[in-house]
C-alpha positions as CSV (number, residue, x, y, z in Angstrom):
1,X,-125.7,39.2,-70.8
2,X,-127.2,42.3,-69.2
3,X,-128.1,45.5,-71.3
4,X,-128.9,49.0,-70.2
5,X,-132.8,49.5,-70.5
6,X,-131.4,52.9,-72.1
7,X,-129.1,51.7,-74.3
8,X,-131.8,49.1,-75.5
9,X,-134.7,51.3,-76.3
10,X,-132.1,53.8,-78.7
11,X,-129.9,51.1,-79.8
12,X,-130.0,51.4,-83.7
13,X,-126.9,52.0,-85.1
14,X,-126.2,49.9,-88.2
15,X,-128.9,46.7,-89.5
16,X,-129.8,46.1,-85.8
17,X,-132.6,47.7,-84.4
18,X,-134.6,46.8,-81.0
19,X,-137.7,48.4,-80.2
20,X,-139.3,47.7,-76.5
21,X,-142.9,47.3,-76.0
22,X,-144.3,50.3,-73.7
23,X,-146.5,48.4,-71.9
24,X,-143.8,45.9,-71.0
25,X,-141.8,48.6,-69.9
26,X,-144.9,50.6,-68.1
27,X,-145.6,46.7,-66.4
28,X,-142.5,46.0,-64.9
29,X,-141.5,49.8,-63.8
30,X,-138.5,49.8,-65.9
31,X,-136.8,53.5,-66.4
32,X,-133.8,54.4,-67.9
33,X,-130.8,53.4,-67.1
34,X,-132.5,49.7,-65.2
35,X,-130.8,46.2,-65.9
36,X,-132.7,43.7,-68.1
37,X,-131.6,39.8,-68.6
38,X,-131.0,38.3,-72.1
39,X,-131.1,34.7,-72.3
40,X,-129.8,32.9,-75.6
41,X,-131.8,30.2,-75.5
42,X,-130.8,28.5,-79.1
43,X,-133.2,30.1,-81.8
44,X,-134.5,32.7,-79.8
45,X,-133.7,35.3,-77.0
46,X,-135.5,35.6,-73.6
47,X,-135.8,39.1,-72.1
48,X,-136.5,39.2,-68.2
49,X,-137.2,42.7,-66.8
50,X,-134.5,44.3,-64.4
51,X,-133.3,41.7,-61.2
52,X,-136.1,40.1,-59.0
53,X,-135.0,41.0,-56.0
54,X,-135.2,44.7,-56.5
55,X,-137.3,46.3,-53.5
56,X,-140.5,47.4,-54.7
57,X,-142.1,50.7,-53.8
58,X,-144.0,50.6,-50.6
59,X,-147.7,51.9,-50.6
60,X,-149.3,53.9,-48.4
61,X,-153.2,55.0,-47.7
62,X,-154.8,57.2,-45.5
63,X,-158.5,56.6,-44.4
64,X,-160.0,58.9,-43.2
65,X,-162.9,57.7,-40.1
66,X,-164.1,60.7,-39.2
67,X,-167.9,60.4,-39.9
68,X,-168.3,57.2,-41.1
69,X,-170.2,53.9,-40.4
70,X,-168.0,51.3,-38.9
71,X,-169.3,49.1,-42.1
72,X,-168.3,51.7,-44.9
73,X,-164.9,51.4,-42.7
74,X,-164.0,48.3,-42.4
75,X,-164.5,47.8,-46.2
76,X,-161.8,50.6,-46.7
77,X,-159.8,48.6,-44.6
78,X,-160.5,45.7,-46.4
79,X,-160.0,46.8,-49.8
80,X,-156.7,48.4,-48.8
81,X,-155.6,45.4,-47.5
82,X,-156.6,43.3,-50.9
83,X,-155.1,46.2,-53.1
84,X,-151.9,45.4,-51.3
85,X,-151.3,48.5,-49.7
86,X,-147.9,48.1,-47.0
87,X,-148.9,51.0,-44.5
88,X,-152.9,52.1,-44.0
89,X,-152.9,55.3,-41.8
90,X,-156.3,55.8,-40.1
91,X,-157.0,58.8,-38.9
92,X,-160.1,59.8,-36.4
93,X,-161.2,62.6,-33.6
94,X,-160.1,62.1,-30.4
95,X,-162.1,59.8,-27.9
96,X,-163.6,57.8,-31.2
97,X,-165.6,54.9,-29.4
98,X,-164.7,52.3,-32.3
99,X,-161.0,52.0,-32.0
100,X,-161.5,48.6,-30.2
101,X,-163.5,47.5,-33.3
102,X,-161.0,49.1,-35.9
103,X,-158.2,46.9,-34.0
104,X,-160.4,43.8,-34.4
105,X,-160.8,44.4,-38.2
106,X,-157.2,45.2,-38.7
107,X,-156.4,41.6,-36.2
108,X,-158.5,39.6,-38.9
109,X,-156.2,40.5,-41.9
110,X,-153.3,38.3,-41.8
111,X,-150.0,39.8,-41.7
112,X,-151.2,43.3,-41.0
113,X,-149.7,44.6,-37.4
114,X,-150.5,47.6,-35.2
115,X,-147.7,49.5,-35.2
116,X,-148.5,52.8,-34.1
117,X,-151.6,54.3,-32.3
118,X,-152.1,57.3,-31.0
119,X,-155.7,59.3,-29.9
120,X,-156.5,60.5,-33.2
121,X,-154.8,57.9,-35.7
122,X,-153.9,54.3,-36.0
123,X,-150.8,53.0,-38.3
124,X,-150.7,49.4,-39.6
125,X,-147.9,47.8,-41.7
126,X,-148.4,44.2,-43.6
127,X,-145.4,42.6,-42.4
128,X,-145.6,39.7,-44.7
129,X,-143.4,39.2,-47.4
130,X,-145.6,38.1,-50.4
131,X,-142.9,36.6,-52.3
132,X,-142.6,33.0,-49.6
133,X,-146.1,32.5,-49.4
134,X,-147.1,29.5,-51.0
135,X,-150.6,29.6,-52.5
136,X,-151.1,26.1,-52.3
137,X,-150.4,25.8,-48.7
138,X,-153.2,28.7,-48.3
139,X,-156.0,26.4,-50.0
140,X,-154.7,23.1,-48.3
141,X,-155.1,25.3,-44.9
142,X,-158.3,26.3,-46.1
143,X,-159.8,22.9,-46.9
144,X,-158.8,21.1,-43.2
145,X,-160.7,23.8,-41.9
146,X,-163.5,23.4,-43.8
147,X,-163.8,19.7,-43.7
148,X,-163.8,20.1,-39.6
149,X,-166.5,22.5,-39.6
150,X,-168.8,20.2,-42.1
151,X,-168.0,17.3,-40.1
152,X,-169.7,19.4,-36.8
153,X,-172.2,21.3,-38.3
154,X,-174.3,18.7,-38.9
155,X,-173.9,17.8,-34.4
156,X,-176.0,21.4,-34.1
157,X,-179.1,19.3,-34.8
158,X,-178.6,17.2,-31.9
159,X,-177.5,19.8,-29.7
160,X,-174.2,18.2,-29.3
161,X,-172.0,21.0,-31.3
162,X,-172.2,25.0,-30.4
163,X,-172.5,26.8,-34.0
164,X,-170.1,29.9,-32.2
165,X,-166.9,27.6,-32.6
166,X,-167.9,26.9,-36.4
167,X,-168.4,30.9,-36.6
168,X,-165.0,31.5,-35.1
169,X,-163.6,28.7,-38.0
170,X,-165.1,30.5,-41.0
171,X,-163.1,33.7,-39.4
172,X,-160.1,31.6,-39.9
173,X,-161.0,30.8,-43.4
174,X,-161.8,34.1,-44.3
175,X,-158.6,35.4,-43.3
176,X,-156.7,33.0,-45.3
177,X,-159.2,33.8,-48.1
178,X,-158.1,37.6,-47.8
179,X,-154.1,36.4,-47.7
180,X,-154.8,34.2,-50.8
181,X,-156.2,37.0,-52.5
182,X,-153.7,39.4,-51.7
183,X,-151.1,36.9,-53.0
184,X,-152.3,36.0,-56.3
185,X,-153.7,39.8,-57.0
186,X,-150.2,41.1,-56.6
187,X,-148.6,38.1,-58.7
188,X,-151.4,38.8,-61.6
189,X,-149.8,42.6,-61.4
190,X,-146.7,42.1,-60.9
191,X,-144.7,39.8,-63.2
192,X,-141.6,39.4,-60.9
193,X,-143.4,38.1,-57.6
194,X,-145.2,35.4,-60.4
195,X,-142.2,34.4,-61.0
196,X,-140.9,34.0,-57.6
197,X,-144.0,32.4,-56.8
198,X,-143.4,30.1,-60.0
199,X,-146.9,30.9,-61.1
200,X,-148.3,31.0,-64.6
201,X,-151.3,33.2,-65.6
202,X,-153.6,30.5,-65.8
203,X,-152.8,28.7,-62.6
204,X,-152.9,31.9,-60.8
205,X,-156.6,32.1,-62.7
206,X,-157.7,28.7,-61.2
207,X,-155.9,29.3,-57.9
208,X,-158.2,32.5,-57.3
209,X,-161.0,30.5,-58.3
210,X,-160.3,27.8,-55.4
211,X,-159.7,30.4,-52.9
212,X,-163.2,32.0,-53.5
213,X,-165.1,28.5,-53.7
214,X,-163.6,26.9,-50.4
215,X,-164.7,30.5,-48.8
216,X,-168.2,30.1,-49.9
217,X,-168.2,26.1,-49.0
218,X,-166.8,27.4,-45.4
219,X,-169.6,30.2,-45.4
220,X,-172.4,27.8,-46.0
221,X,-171.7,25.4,-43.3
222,X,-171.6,28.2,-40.5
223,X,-174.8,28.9,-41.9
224,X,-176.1,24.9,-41.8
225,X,-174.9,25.2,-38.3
226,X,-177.0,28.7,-37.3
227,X,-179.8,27.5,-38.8
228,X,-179.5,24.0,-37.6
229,X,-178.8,25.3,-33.6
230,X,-182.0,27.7,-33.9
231,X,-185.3,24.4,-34.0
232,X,-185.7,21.1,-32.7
233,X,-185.9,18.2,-35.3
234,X,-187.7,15.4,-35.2
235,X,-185.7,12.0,-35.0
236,X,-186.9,11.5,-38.2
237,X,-186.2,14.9,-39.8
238,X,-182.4,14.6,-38.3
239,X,-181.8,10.9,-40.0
240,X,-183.1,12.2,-43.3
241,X,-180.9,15.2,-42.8
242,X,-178.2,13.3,-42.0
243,X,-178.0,11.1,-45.0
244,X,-177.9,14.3,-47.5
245,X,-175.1,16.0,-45.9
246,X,-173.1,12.9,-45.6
247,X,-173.4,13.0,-49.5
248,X,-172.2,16.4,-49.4
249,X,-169.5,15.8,-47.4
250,X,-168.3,12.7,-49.9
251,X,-168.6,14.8,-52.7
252,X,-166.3,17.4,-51.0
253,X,-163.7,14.9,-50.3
254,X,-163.8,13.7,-53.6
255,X,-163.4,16.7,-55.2
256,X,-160.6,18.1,-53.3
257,X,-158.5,14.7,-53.7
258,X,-159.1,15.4,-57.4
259,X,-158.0,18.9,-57.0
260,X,-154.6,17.3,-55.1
261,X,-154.3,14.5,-58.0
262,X,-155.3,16.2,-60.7
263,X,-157.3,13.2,-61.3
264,X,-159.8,14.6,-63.8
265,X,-162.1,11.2,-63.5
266,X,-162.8,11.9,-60.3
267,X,-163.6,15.5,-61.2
268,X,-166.2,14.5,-64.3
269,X,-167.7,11.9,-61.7
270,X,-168.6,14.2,-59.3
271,X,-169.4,16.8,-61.8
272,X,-172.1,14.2,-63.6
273,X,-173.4,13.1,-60.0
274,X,-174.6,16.7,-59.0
275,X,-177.8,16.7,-59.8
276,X,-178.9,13.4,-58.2
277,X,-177.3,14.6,-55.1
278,X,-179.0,17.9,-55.6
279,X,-182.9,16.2,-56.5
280,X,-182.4,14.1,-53.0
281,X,-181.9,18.2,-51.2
282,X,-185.1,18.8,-53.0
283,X,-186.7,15.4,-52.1
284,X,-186.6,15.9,-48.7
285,X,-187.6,19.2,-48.3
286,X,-191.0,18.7,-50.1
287,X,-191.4,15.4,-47.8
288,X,-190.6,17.7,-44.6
289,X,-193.3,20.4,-45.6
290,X,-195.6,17.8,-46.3
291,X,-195.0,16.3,-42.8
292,X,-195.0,19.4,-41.0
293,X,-198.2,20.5,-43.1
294,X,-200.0,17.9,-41.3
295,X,-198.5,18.4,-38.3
296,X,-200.3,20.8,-35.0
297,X,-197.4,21.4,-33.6
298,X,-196.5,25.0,-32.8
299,X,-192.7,25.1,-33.8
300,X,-193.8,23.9,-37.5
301,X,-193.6,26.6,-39.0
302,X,-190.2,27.7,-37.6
303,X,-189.0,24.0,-38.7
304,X,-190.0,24.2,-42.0
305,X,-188.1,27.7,-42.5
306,X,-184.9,26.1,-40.5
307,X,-184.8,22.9,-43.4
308,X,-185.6,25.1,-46.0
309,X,-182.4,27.7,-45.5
310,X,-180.1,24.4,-44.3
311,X,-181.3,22.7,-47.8
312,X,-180.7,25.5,-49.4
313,X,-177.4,26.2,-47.9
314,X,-176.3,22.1,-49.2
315,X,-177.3,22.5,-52.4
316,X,-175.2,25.4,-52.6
317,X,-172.5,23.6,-51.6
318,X,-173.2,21.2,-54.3
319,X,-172.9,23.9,-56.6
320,X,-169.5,25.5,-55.4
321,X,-168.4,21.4,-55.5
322,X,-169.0,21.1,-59.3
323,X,-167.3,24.7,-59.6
324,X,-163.8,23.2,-58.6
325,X,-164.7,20.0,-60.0
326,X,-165.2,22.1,-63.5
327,X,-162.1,24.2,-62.7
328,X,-160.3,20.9,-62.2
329,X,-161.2,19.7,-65.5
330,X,-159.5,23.1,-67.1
331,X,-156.4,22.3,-66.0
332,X,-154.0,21.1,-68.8
């Protein structure tokens, strides 16, 4: 049964009186004269706002360059993109040096295309249709990537691995990061792509949550990997080194195939193990500044900073880890 949204709102006549909520209405765009749903479901009715495969409005943006740091620019890209603008005009005085750089920005958001350009302005369009993209494809993408570039950043200590392909990785991850979020913003907004995503508020909730930890887990090993390509470990240092990132690197998988599962023993396990995991990062950084403290050799100061930021960067791993292990535990 389909009622007139109109109809609806004044419909009073006789005992029978319905009253819509205004933000319900506000929520879902409905004016007079749109189509609602009624479903009798027994002992109660089920309203659904208008048809779901009504065309939304399109946005639009300007920016305008003119002036501005190529930082403060790229951030109004960037936002525009996440606030899930369709078209984002940007406009800027002829012969502006940084169009290259504006087209690289604009490359790195997926689904956004070049579709005009001109001297003094460049049009881009998102070309992706938010409703077919699966969220949990996003984060499984997400994951392989990270898990390669763990896997090699710990080969910068030998030399054996350049830390520019694992930078060009977390590029890949941050892309799908900026998708993921564009995604589940609009479904939190918008009740009718939630429900063609078939997403309820909460899993929406923790599916924003995975998206930002796997980002930071991807953002810490291209940093293991700078740091780790900048000094020259002893044999020693490396084999220590080696033992707590293979830890990391355990807990990661086991977290994730709890996150696939939804095997919340694993998730508590991992969660409890933390801090011994964490107290061995901390172990071998005071045993490295007490070795290099005794040490003459005129890099030793450079090595003790390089462990200390690539300890730090796996212990903050560890942290993000017990993060999805804890959201993991939320779930219901």
């Amino acid at each position: 049964m389909k009622i007139d949204v109109r109809k609806l709102i004044s419909f009073g006549k006789g005992s029978f009186i319905i009253s819509m909520p205004k933000e319900w209405v506000e929520k879902n765009n409905l004016k007079k004269g749109d189509i609602i749903s009624i479903s009798d479901n027994g002992m109660e009715l089920t309203i659904s706002a208008g048809n779901p495969e009504a065309k939304q409005e399109l946005k639009e943006i300007n920016i305008d360059a003119k002036g501005k740091e190529l930082g403060l620019l790229k951030t109004e890209i960037v936002s525009s993109y996440l606030n899930n603008y369709d078209t984002i005009h940007i406009v800027f005085d002829q012969n502006y040096k940084d169009v290259p750089k504006i087209k690289d920005i604009i490359r790195n958001l997926s689904g956004l295309e070049i579709m005009e350009q001109t001297s003094s302005r460049i049009v881009a369009k998102s070309l992706i249709n938010i409703n077919e993209i699966s969220i949990k494809n996003i984060i499984r993408r997400m994951d392989i990537i990270t898990r390669a570039m763990m896997e090699d950043a710990i080969l910068c200590s030998r030399g054996q691995y350049s830390d520019d392909s694992i930078h060009h990785r977390d590029a890949d991850v941050n892309r799908l990061y900026f998708l993921g979020y564009r995604v589940t913003k609009n479904a939190m907004k918008n009740p009718r792509v939630a429900k063609s995503l078939d997403i309820g508020p909460w899993q929406l909730h923790s599916d924003t949550m995975m998206l930002l930890r796997l980002e930071k887990i991807a953002d810490r090993q291209k940093r293991i990997a700078r740091y780790l390509s900048d000094v020259h470990l002893e044999k020693e240092t490396i084999v220590e080194l080696d033992k707590v990132h293979a830890e990391m690197e355990l807990a990661y998988n086991d977290v994730m195939k709890a996150y696939y599962n939804q095997d919340k023993q694993i998730a508590l396990r991992t969660e409890l193990t933390n801090k011994s995991r964490t107290d061995s990062c901390t172990e071998l950084l005071e045993k490295c500044t007490n070795n290099y403290s005794q040490s003459k050799k005129k890099l030793s100061n450079a090595n003790i900073v390089a462990i200390a930021k690539v300890i730090e960067n796996i212990k903050a791993t560890h942290a993000e880890i017990k993060n999805i292990a804890r959201t993991i535990l939320c779930y219901e």
